[in-house]
Each structure stands twice: as C-alpha cells, then as structure tokens.
PLY file of the C-alpha trace (Angstrom):
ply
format ascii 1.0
element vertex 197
property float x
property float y
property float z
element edge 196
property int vertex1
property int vertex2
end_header
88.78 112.82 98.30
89.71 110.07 100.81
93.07 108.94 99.29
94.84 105.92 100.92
97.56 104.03 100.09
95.67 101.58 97.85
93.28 104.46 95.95
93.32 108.07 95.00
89.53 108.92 95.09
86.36 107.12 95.82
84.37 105.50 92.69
81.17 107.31 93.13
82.82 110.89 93.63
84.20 111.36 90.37
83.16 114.25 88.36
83.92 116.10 85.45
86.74 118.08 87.78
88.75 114.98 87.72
88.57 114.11 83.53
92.03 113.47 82.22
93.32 112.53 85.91
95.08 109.21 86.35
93.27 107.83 89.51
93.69 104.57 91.51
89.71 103.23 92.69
89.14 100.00 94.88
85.53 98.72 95.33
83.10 95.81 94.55
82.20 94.62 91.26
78.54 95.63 91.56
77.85 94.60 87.23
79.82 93.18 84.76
78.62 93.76 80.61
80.76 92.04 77.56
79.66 93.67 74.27
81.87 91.86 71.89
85.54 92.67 72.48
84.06 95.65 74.66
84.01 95.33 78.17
82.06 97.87 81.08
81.83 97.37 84.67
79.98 98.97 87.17
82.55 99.85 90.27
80.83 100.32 93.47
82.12 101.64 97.09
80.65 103.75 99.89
80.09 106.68 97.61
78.20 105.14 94.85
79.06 103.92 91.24
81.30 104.77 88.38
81.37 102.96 85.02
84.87 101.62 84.03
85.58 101.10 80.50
87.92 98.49 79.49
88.79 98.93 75.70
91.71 97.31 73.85
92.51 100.43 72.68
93.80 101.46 76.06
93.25 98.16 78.32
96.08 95.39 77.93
95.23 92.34 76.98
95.89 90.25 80.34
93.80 93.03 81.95
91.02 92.51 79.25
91.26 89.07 80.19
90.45 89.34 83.70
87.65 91.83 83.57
85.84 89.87 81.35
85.75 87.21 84.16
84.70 89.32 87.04
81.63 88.17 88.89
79.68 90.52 90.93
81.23 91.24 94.52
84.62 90.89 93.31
86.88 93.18 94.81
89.14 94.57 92.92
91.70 97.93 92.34
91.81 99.48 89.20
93.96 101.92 87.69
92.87 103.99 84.59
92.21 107.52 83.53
89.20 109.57 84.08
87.57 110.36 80.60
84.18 112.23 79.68
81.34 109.61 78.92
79.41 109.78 75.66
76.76 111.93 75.70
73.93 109.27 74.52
75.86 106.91 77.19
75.63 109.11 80.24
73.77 107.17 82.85
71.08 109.11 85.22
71.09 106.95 88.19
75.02 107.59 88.54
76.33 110.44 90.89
79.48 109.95 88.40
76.91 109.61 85.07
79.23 112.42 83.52
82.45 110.39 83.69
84.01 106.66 83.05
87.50 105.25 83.86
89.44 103.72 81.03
90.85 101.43 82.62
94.72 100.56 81.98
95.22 98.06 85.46
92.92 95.80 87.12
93.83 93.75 89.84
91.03 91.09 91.50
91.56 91.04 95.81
88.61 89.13 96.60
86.34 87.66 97.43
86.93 84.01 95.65
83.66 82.78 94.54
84.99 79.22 94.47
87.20 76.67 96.65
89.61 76.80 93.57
89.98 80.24 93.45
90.74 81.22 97.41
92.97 78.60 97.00
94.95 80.01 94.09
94.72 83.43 95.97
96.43 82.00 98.71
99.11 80.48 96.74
99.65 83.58 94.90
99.25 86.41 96.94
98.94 84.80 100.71
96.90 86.89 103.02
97.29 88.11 106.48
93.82 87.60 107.69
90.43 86.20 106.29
86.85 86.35 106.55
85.57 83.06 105.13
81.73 82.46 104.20
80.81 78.73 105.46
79.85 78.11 101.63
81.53 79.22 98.54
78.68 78.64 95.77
77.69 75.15 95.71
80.78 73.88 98.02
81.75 74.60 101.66
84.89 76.81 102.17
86.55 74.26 104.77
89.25 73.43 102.80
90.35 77.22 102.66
89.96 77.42 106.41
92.10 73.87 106.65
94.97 75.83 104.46
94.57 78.79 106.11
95.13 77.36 109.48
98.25 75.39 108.42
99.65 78.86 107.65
98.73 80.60 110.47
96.11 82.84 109.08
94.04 84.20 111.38
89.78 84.12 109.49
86.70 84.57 111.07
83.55 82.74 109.52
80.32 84.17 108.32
77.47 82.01 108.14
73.88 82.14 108.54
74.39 78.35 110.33
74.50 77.99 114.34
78.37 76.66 114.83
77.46 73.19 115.77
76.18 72.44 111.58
79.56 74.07 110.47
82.01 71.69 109.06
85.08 70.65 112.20
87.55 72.81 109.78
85.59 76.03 111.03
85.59 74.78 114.44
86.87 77.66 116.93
87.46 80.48 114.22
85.34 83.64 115.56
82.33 83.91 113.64
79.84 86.39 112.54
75.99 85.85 111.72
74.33 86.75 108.44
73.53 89.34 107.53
76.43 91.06 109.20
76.94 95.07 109.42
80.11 96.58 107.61
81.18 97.76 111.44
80.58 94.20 112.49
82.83 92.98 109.43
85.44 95.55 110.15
85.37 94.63 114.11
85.80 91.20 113.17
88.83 91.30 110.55
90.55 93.79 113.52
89.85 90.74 116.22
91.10 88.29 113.64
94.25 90.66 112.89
94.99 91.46 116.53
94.62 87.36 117.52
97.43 87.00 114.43
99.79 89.30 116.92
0 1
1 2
2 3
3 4
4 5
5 6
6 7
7 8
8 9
9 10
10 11
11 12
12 13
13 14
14 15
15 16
16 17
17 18
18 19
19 20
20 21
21 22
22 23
23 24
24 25
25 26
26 27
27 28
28 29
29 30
30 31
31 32
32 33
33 34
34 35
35 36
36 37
37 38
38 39
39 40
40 41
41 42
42 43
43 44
44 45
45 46
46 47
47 48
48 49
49 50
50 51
51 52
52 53
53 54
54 55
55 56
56 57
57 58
58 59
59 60
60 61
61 62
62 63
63 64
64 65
65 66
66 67
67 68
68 69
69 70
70 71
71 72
72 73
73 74
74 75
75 76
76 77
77 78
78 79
79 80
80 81
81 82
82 83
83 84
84 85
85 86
86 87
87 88
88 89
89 90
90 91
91 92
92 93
93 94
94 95
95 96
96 97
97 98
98 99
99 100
100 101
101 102
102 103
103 104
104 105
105 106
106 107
107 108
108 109
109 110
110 111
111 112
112 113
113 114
114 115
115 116
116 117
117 118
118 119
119 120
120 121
121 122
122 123
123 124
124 125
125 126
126 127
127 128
128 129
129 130
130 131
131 132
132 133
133 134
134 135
135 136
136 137
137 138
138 139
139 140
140 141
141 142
142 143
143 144
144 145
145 146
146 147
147 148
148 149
149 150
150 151
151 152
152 153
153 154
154 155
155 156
156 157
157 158
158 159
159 160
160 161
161 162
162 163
163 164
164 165
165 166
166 167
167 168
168 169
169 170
170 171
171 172
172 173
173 174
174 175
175 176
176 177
177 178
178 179
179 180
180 181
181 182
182 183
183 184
184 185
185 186
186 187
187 188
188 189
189 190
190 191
191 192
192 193
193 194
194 195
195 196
C-alpha cells in the first residue's frame, strides 16, 4: 500500500478492494478535462493513473474551483472516496480503469507554472527547500530564487543552460542538468535540505 504521512495508497494501485474507502493520494496532474460544471483529472504517481472525479455533488465549491485550474504537472494531494466507475466509462489503459476518486479535498503543492504563482506559494505556504527550473513558461524563475534566498531557502536549479547563461540570481545554487533522473532530483533536494542544516 505504501502509506505515508501525506497519502494512504498510491494512485495507480487502486482497485475495486478499496471502493467505498476514504483514501488520501498525492501525485502529478498528468490531464485535466472540464465538461461543463463536471470536472475529471487524470492523477499520476509511480504506480500509474487513477481518474478523480470532482462533482458538485460531493466536491466543494473552492475545491471545484481549483481543479478546474490545474495544469498538467501540478502536484497536488487529494482527498476523496474510492467509488466504482461507470461501466461505459471504464478506461482500458488504466491499471485502476475499475475505480475513480470523488474527490472531497484538493490541495495544489507544486510546481508553480508561473513567477506569480511560486511567489504566492511562498507567501502562503513558505517552503523548506526548492528545486527551481531556470524558466517558468515564458519568464525566468530568478525572482523566486532572489526571494528564496532572502529567506534562507535552500533550491537547487534545473536547467538545460551551462551556469555561465543563467541569470546572477541563480548564481551558486547547486544545479542539475536536463533531463534529470528522479534519483538525481531526490539526491539533489536531500543536498539542498542538508546545506539548510
């Protein structure tokens, strides 16, 4: 099962043994579809996909709200309960095509696809370490590493750019080349978390 503090089970490992189960899942926004009012999101982690199903009927408005504004690769942890999936709407290229989550909490962890929203992220929530991609859509991410570093948060950088074309407000942070490993990433956020000691 894999329980940690932050989830109960791993997205793709749900079956029809857990239907009726209130579970807690953490994992990247792989897709995002809005059918009027209706809204269904594909929840990836290292053991596949599930489908969540966010429904007024059972989702709260606020959290309605914010899954209808997830963008793929958002991180997020969800809280819901596991329900059978319509027969006509059971999908074949899920290990967890018998079951959805209806989801009743959603909260978004990362990553921020913009300057504005790391920023708000750190205002909100703060962080205790980052990994920071040199470019954040069509804007560089410097002025999350300048914030960062007036707070003392220790971030690496990932970037598919030798250090010297980086902006000077990555200068010195540890960095990692694209495309990096998930052991690489982990190594990284541990050297940035150990340096924060």
């Amino acid at each position: 099962m894999s329980a940690t503090a932050l989830r109960t089970h791993r997205s793709g490992a749900l079956t029809r043994a857990e239907v009726g189960k209130s579970v807690r899942l953490g994992g990247w926004v792989h897709r995002r579809r809005d059918l009027g009012g209706l809204v269904f999101i594909d929840l990836r982690d290292r053991a596949g996909l599930v489908q969540l199903s966010c429904n007024p009927a059972w989702t709260p408005p606020d959290v309605m709200e914010r899954a209808a504004g997830l963008g793929a690769e958002t991180v997020v942890l969800v809280k819901g309960i596991v329900q059978l999936r319509p027969e006509p709407a059971r999908d074949q290229n899920l290990t967890s095509r018998e079951v959805e989550v209806h989801v009743t909490g959603l909260e978004v962890v990362g990553p921020a696809n913009s300057v504005a929203n790391a920023m708000k992220l750190i205002g909100e929530k703060g962080c205790d370490v980052a990994l920071l991609d040199v470019n954040l859509g069509s804007e560089t991410a410097e002025p999350v590493a300048l914030e960062l570093r007036s707070r003392g948060t220790p971030f690496a950088v990932l970037s598919g750019y030798s250090s010297a074309q980086h902006p000077p407000g990555f200068l010195g942070a540890p960095m990692l080349s694209k495309p990096a490993r998930p052991e690489e990433l982990v190594a990284m956020l541990l050297k940035c978390i150990a340096l924060a000691r």
